[in-house]
N, C-alpha and C positions, 0 to 999 in steps of 0.2 A: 534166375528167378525174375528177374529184370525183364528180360523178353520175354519168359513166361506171362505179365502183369499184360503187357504191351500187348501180346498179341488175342489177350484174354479182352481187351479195351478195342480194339481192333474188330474182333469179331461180336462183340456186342455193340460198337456202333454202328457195324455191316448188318444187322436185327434190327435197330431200330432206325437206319436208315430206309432198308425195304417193309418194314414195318408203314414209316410216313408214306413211302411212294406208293403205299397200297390204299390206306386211307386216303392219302391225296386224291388215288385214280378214284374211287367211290366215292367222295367229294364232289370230283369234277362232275361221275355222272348223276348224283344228286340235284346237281346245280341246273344241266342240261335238262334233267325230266322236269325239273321245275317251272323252267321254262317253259317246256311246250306247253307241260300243263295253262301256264298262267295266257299263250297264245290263243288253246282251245278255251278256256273259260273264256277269253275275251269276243272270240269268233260267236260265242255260245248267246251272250249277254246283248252282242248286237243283229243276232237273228231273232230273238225275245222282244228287243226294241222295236226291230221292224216289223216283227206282225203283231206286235199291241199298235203301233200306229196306223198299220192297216186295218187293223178292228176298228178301234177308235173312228178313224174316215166312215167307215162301212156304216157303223152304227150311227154317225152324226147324219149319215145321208137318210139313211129312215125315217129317221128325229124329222128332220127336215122336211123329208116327202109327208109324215104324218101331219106338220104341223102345216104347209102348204094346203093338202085335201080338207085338212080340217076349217080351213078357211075359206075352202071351196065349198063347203059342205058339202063333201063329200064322205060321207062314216063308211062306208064301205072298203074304201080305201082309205081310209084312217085305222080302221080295224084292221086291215091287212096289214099295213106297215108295224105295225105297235106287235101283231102276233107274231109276225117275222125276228121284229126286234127282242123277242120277249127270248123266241127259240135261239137266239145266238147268244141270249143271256143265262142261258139253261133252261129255262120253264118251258110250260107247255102250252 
Protein backbone atom coordinates (compact mmCIF):
# COMPACT_ATOMS: atom_id res chain seq x y z
CA UNK A 1 0.00 0.00 0.00
CA UNK A 2 2.93 2.04 1.04
CA UNK A 3 4.42 2.07 -2.51
CA UNK A 4 1.26 2.15 -3.93
CA UNK A 5 0.81 5.89 -2.08
CA UNK A 6 4.56 6.66 -3.31
CA UNK A 7 4.26 5.84 -6.48
CA UNK A 8 0.62 7.47 -6.81
CA UNK A 9 2.82 10.90 -5.34
CA UNK A 10 5.51 10.27 -7.81
CA UNK A 11 3.40 10.23 -10.74
CA UNK A 12 1.44 13.30 -9.71
CA UNK A 13 4.50 15.28 -9.16
CA UNK A 14 5.73 13.88 -12.69
CA UNK A 15 1.86 16.22 -13.79
CA UNK A 16 2.58 18.73 -12.25
CA UNK A 17 6.03 19.12 -12.78
CA UNK A 18 5.48 18.90 -16.81
CA UNK A 19 2.56 20.81 -16.11
CA UNK A 20 5.09 24.03 -14.73
CA UNK A 21 7.51 23.27 -17.58
CA UNK A 22 4.68 23.95 -19.96
CA UNK A 23 3.46 27.00 -18.45
CA UNK A 24 6.97 28.04 -17.76
CA UNK A 25 7.72 27.56 -21.78
CA UNK A 26 4.47 29.82 -22.57
CA UNK A 27 5.74 32.19 -19.96
CA UNK A 28 9.00 32.43 -21.58
CA UNK A 29 7.39 33.00 -24.98
CA UNK A 30 4.98 35.62 -23.59
CA UNK A 31 7.83 37.31 -22.19
CA UNK A 32 9.76 37.29 -25.66
CA UNK A 33 6.67 38.69 -27.72
CA UNK A 34 6.44 41.21 -25.19
CA UNK A 35 9.40 42.37 -25.97
CA UNK A 36 9.52 42.68 -29.48
CA UNK A 37 6.37 44.23 -29.13
CA UNK A 38 7.55 46.81 -26.74
CA UNK A 39 10.98 47.24 -29.53
CA UNK A 40 8.40 47.80 -32.34
CA UNK A 41 6.15 50.31 -30.40
CA UNK A 42 9.41 52.07 -29.55
CA UNK A 43 10.90 51.93 -33.36
CA UNK A 44 7.09 53.18 -34.09
CA UNK A 45 6.99 56.22 -31.56
CA UNK A 46 10.46 57.47 -32.81
CA UNK A 47 9.44 57.40 -36.56
CA UNK A 48 6.12 59.66 -35.28
CA UNK A 49 8.76 61.97 -33.57
CA UNK A 50 10.73 62.33 -36.56
CA UNK A 51 8.33 63.32 -38.95
CA UNK A 52 6.38 65.69 -36.60
CA UNK A 53 9.64 67.34 -36.35
CA UNK A 54 10.08 67.42 -39.98
CA UNK A 55 6.57 68.93 -40.23
CA UNK A 56 7.06 71.24 -37.62
CA UNK A 57 10.69 72.70 -39.59
CA UNK A 58 8.66 72.45 -42.95
CA UNK A 59 5.80 74.41 -41.63
CA UNK A 60 8.06 77.04 -39.49
CA UNK A 61 9.82 77.64 -42.94
CA UNK A 62 6.59 79.00 -44.55
CA UNK A 63 5.82 80.93 -41.44
CA UNK A 64 8.84 82.42 -42.04
CA UNK A 65 9.01 82.95 -45.85
CA UNK A 66 5.29 84.28 -45.26
CA UNK A 67 6.38 86.69 -42.79
CA UNK A 68 9.79 87.68 -44.70
CA UNK A 69 7.46 88.57 -48.25
CA UNK A 70 5.14 90.09 -46.02
CA UNK A 71 7.70 92.55 -45.02
CA UNK A 72 8.68 92.85 -48.43
CA UNK A 73 5.48 93.54 -49.49
CA UNK A 74 5.25 91.11 -51.23
CA UNK A 75 1.23 89.60 -50.96
CA UNK A 76 1.58 87.42 -53.65
CA UNK A 77 4.01 85.55 -52.12
CA UNK A 78 2.62 85.93 -48.93
CA UNK A 79 -0.52 84.33 -50.23
CA UNK A 80 1.39 81.52 -51.69
CA UNK A 81 3.26 80.54 -48.64
CA UNK A 82 0.13 80.66 -46.14
CA UNK A 83 -1.89 78.53 -49.01
CA UNK A 84 0.78 76.03 -48.97
CA UNK A 85 0.92 76.11 -45.41
CA UNK A 86 -2.87 75.96 -45.11
CA UNK A 87 -2.71 72.64 -47.61
CA UNK A 88 -0.31 70.67 -45.26
CA UNK A 89 -2.71 71.79 -42.45
CA UNK A 90 -5.55 69.93 -44.33
CA UNK A 91 -7.49 72.99 -45.84
CA UNK A 92 -7.93 74.11 -48.87
Amino acid sequence: MSDTIEMHHEVTLDVLNAEINELTAKLDALREALHHQRIHHGAEISVIEDTHARMMSTMLRFVQNAQHALGKNKLHVTAYQLDVLAEMLGGE
